[in-house]
N, CA, C and O of each residue as an XYZ file, in Angstrom:
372
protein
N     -91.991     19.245   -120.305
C     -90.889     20.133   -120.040
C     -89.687     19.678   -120.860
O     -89.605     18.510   -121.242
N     -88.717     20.624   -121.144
C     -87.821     20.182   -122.141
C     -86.506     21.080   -121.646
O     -86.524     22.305   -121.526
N     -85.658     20.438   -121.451
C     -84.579     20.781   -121.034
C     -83.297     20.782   -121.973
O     -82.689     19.736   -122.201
N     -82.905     22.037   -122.520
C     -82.147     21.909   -123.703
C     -80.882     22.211   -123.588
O     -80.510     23.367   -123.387
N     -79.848     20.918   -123.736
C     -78.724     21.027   -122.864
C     -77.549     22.131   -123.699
O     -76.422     22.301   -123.233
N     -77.904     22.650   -124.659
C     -77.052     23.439   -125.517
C     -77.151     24.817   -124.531
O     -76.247     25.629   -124.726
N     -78.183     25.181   -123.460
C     -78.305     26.099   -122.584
C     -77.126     26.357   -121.779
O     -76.706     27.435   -121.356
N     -76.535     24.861   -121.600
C     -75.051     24.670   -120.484
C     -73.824     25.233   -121.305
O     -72.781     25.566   -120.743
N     -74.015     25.321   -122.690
C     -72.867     25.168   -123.667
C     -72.738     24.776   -124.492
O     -73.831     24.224   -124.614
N     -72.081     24.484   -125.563
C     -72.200     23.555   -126.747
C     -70.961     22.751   -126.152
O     -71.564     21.744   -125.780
N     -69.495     22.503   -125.782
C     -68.742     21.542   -125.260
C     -68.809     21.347   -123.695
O     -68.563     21.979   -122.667
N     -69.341     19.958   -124.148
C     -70.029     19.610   -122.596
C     -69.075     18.795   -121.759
O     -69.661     17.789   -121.360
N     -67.726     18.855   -121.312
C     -67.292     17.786   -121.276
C     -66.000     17.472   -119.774
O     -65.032     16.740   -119.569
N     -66.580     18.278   -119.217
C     -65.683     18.072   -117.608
C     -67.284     17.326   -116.679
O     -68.488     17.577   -116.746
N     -66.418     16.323   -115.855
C     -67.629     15.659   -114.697
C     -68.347     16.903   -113.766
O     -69.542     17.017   -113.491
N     -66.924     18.026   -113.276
C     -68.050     18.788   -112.706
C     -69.085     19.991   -113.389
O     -70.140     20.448   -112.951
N     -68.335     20.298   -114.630
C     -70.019     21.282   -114.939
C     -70.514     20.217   -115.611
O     -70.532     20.407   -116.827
N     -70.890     19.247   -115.286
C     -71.944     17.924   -115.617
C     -72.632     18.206   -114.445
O     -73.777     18.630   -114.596
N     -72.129     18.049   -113.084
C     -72.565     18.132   -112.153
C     -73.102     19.672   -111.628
O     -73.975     19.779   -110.768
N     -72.602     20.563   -112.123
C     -73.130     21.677   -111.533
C     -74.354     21.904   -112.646
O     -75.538     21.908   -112.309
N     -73.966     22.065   -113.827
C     -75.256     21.890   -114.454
C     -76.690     20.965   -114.332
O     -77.787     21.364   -114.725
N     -76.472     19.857   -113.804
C     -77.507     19.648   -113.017
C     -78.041     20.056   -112.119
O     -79.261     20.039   -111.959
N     -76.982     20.632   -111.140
C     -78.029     21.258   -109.955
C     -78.144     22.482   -110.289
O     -78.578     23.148   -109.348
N     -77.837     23.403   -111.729
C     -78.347     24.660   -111.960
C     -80.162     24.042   -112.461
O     -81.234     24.646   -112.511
N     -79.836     22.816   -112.709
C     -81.388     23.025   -113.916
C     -82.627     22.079   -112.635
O     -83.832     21.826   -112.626
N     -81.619     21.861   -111.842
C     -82.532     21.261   -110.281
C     -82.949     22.413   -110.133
O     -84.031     22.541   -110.707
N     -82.489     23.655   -109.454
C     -82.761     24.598   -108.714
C     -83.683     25.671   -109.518
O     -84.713     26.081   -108.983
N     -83.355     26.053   -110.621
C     -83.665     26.773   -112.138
C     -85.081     26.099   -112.946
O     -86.098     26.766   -113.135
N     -84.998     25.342   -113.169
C     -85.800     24.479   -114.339
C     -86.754     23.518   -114.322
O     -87.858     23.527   -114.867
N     -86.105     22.468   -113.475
C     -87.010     21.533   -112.948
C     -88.362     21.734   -112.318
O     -88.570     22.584   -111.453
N     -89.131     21.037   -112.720
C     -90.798     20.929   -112.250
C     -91.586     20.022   -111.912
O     -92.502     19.544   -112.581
N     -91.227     19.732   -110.774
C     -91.494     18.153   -110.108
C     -92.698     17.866   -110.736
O     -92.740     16.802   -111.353
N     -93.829     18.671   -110.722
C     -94.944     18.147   -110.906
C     -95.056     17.877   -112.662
O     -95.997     17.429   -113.317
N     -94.123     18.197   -112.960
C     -93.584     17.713   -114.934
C     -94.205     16.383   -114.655
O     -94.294     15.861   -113.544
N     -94.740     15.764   -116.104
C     -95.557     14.583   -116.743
C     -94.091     13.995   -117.125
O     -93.820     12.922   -116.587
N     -93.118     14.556   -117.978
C     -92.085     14.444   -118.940
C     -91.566     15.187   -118.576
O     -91.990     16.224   -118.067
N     -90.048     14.707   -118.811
C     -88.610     15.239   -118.702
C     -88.119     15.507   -120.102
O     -87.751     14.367   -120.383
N     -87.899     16.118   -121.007
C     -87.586     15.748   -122.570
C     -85.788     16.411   -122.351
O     -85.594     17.446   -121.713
N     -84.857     15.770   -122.865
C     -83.331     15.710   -123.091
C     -83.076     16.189   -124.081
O     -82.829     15.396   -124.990
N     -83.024     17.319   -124.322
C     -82.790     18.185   -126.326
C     -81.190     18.350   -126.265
O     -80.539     18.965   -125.421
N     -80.670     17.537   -127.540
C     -78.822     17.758   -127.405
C     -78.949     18.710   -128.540
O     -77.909     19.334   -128.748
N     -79.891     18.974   -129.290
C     -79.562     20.176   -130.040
C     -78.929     21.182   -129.691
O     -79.070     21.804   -128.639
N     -77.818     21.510   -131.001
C     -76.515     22.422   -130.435
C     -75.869     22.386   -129.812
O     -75.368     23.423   -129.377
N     -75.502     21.209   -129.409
C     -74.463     20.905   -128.612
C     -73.431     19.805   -129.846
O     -73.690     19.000   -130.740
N     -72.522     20.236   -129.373
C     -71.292     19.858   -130.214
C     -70.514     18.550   -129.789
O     -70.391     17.622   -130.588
N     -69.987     18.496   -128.497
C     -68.803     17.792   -127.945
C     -70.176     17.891   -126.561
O     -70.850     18.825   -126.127
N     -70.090     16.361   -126.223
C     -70.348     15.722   -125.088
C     -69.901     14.749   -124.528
O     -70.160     13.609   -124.914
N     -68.911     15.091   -123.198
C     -68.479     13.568   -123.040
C     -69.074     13.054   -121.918
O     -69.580     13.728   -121.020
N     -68.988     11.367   -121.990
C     -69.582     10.373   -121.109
C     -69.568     10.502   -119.568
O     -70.202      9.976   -118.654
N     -68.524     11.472   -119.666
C     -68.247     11.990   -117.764
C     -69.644     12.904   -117.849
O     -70.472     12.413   -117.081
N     -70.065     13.857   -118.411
C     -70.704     15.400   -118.006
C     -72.017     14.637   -118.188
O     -72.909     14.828   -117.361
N     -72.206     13.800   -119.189
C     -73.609     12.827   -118.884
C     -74.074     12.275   -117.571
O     -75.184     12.412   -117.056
N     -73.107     11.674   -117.153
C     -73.247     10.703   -116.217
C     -73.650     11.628   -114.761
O     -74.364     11.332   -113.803
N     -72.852     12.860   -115.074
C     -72.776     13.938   -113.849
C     -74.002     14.184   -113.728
O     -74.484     14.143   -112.596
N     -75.120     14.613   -115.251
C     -76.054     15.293   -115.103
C     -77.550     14.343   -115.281
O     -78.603     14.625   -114.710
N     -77.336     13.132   -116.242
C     -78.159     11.953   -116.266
C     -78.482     11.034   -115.528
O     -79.487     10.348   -115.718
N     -77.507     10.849   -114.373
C     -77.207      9.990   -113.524
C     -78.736     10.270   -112.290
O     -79.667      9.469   -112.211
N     -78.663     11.212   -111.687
C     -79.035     12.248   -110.098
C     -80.580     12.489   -111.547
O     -81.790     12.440   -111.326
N     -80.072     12.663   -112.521
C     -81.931     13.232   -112.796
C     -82.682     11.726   -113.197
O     -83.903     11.633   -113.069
N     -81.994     10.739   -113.612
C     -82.824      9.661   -113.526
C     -83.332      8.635   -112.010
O     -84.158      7.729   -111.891
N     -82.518      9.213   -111.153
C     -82.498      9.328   -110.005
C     -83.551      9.588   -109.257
O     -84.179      8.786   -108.566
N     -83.764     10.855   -109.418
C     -84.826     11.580   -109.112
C     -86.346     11.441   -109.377
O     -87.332     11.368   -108.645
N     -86.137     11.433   -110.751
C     -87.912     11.771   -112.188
C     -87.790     10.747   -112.546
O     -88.681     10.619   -113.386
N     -86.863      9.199   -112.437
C     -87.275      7.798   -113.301
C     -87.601      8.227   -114.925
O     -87.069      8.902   -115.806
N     -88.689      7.481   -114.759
C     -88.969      7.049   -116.216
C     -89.626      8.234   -116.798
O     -90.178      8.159   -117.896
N     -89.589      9.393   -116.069
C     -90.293     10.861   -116.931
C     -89.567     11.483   -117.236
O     -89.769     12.635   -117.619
N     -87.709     10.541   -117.121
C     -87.042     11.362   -118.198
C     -86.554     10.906   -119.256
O     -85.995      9.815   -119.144
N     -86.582     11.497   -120.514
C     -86.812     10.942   -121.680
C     -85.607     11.757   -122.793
O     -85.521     12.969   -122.989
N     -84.773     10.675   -123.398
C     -83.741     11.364   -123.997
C     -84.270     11.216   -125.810
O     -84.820     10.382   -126.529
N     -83.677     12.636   -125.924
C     -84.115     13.170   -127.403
C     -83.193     12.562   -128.570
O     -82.222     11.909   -128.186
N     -83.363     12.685   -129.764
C     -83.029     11.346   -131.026
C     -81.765     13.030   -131.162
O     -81.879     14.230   -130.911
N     -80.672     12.107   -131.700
C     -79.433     12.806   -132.244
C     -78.582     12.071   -133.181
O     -78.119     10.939   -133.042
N     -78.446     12.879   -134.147
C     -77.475     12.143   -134.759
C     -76.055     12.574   -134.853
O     -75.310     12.458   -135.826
N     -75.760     13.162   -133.522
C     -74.417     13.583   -133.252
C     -73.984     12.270   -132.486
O     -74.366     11.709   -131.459
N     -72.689     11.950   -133.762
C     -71.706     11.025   -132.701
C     -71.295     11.108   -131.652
O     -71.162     10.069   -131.005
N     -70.883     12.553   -130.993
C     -70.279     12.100   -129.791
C     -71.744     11.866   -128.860
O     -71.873     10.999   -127.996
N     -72.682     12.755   -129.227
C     -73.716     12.446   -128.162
C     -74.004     10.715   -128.037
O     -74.020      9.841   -127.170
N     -74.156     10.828   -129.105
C     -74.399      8.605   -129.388
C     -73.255      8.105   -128.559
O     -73.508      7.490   -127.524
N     -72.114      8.302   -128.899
C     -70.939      7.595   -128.260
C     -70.910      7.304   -126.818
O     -70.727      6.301   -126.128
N     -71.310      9.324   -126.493
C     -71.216      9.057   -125.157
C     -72.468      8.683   -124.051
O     -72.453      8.631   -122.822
N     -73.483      8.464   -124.981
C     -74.675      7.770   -124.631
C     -74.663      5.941   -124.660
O     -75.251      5.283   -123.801
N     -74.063      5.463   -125.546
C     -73.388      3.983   -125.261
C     -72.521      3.935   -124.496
O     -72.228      2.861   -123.971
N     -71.826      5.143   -124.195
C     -70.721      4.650   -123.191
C     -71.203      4.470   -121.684
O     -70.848      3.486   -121.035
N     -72.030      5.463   -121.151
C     -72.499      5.311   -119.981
C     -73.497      4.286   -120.122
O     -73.392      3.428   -119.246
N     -74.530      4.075   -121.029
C     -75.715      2.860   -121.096
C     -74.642      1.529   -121.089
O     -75.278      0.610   -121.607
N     -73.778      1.221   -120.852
C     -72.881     -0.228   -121.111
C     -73.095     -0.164   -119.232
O     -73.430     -1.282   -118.839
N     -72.975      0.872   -118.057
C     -73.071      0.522   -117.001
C     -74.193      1.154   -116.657
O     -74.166      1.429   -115.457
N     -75.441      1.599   -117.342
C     -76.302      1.864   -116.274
C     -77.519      1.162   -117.517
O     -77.531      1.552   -118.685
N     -78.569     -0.013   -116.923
C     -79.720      0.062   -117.959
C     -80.770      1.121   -118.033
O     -81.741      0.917   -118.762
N     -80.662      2.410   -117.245
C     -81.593      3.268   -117.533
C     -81.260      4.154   -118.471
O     -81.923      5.191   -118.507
N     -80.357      3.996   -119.274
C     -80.073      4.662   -120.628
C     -79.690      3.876   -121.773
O     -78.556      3.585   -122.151
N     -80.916      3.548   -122.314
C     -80.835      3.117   -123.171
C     -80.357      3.859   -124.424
O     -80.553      5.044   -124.695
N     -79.643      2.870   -125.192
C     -78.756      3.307   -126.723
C     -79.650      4.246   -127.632
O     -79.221      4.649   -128.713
């Protein structure tokens, strides 16, 4: 399953549509019985470390290690992917 966060928007960057966008793609998207979780930042522009944490946080939570974040070479996604991985080790750089 692949969850493609450019669906929420391309500027991703208040804590609560971090948070509501998670529980749109809880209620919407999600498929417990999913093997894999896949994280697509394609098309997404501006992500900040708050709207991650809102929406990465509760789904690693949930699915562990069947969720799996996708390769980007968008800085802010990187940025704000080191920024939250400095306090959580389930997101790795």
């Amino acid at each position: 399953m692949v969850i493609r966060l450019s669906q929420f928007g391309n500027l991703l960057v208040s804590r609560p549509s971090g948070r509501e966008a998670y529980l749109a793609a809880k209620a919407y998207l999600l498929d417990k019985s999913a093997d894999r979780i896949d994280i697509d930042f394609t098309g997404v522009k501006v992500v900040a470390p708050s709207w991650l944490d809102e929406f990465l946080t509760p789904l690693k939570e949930e699915y562990g290690n069947k969720v799996k974040l996708g390769s980007s070479d968008n800085q802010s996604v990187l940025a704000s992917l080191a920024t939250i991985s400095q306090n959580k080790a389930d997101f790795p750089q």
